[in-house]
N, C-alpha and C positions, 0 to 999 in steps of 0.2 A: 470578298473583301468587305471588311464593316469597320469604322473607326467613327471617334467621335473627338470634338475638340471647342471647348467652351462650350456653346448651345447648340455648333453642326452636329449633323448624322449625315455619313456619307453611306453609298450602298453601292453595288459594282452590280450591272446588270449585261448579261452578255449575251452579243447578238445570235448565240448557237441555242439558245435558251429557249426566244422569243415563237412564239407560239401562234401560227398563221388560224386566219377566221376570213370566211367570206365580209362583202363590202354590205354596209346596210341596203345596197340596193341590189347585191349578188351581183354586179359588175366584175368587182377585183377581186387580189386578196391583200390582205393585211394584217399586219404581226403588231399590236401593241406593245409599246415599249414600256409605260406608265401612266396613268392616271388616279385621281382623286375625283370624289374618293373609290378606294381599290374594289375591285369589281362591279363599278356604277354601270346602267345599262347604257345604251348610245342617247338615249334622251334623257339621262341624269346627271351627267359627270359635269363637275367644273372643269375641267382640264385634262385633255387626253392626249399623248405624243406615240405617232406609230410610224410604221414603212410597210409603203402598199407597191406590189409588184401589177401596172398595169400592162397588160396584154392586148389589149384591143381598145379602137374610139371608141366613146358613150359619154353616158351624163355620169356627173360626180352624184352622189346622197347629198342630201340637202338637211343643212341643221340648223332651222331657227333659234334665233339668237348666237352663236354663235361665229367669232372670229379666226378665222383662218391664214394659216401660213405654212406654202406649200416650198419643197424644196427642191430639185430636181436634183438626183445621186446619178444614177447612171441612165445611159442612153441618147437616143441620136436627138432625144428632144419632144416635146409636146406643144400646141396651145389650145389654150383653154379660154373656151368663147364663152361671156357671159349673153344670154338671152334677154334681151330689152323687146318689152310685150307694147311698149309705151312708142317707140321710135326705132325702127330696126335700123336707122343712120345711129346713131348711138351706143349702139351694140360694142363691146368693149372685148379685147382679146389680149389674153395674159399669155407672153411668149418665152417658154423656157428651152433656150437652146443651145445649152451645156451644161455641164453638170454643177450646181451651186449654184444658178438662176433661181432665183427668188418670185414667187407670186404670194399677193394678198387680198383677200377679197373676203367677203360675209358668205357664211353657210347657207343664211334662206339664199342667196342669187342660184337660177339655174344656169350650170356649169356644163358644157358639153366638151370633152377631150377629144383633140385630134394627135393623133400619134405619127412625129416628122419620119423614123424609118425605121417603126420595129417597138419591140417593147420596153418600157422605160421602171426605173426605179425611183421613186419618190420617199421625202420626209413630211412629216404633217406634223403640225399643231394646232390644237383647238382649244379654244379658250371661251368659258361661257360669257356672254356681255355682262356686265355692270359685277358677276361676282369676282374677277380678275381679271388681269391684261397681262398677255406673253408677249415676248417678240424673240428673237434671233440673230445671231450673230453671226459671222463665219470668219476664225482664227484660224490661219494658215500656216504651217510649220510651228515654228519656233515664237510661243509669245507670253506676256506677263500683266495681269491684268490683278485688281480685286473685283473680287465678286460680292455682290451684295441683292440679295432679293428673299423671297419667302421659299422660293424653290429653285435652284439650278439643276440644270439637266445637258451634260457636256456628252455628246453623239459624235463618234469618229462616223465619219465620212468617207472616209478611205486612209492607204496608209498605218502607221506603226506609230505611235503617241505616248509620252511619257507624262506623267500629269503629278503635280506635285503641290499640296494644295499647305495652305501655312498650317502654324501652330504643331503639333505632335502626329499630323497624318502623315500616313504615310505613302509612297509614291506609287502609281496605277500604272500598269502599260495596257493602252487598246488599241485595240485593231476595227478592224473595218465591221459597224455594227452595233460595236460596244458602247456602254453608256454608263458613266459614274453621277450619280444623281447625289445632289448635297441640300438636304433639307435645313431652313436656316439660314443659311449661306449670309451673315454678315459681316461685313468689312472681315472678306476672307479671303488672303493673298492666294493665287494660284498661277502657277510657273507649266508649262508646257514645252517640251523638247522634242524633236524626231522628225517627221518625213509624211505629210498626209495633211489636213483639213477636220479643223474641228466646228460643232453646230455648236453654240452655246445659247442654249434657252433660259433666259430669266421669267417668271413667274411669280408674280405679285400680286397680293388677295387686295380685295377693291370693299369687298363684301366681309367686315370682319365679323361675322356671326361665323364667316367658315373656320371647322376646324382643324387648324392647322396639323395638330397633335397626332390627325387619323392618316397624315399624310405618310408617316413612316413605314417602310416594308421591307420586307426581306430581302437580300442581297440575293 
């Protein structure tokens, strides 16, 4: 699917598509879903959004500079213990235990994953510090929102999703995976129908030297 509508580009990217890669520190694995700009290495990218199937405890990769936000998809659950080298009373633990639990934290913290019973499915966003700021959403069934940001990136989560976005586009259905990316995305009505949990990622450039224009790609 590819449409466009005043200065949107919308692109349909689907979770049968996505393209598994070891973890930068060969812990996991992980399928990117998009980043800017396209094909930047894991120490280049402004902004990168993927799903990593972990299988066992360990440490997460560590990405200075870099903000994070992680999402728990499927599984009995994780946490994730941040290492304070300064005051081990201090030490901080991000507990994800259901599916759509949210953690945030910075890419330099070292991260060690504990896995509550078995292996877990996770979303990620990263965002590089001072060149943009992401964050997340999570729309459940049926809901009606405008969107406005430099990049949208709507991630079904589970479930069966009808997505209908204003002006002359036209309607997406995804399923569990799938992701309609809307570069642009301003003061742009978008209507949601069906049975499932949607991720909605705004992305907003901070750094305007970046260029926006390279951010477009193929459906």
């Amino acid at each position: 699917m590819s449409a466009t509508s005043s200065s949107a580009s919308v692109s349909l990217i689907r979770g049968a598509d996505l393209v598994a890669s070891p973890w930068k520190n060969g812990g996991g694995v992980t399928r990117e879903v998009a980043a800017h700009p396209v094909g930047a290495a894991l120490d280049a990218f402004v902004w990168r959004v993927s799903v990593a199937d972990v299988g066992a405890a360990g440490p997460f990769s560590r990405f200075a500079g870099i903000d994070r936000t992680l999402v728990l998809l499927s599984g009995a659950g994780m946490l994730l213990d941040e290492a304070s080298e300064e005051d081990e009373a201090q030490r901080m633990s991000h507990a994800l235990r259901a599916p759509l639990d949210v953690a945030r934290f910075k890419g330099e913290t070292a991260i060690d994953a504990r896995l509550v019973d078995g292996p877990t499915r996770d979303f990620n966003l990263m965002v590089r510090r001072g060149a943009a700021t992401g964050d997340v959403a999570i729309w459940r069934d049926e809901a009606r929102a405008q969107l406005d940001a430099d990049i949208v990136l709507l991630f079904c989560a589970h479930g069966s999703l009808d997505v209908a976005l204003g002006g002359d586009m036209k309607a997406a259905t995804l399923t569990s995976d799938d992701t309609l990316r809307i570069d642009s995305a301003r003061a742009l009505r978008c209507e949601v129908e069906g049975k499932g949990a949607l991720l909605v990622v705004s992305i907003r450039y901070t750094d305007k030297s970046t260029d926006k224009s390279a951010d477009n790609s193929p459906a």
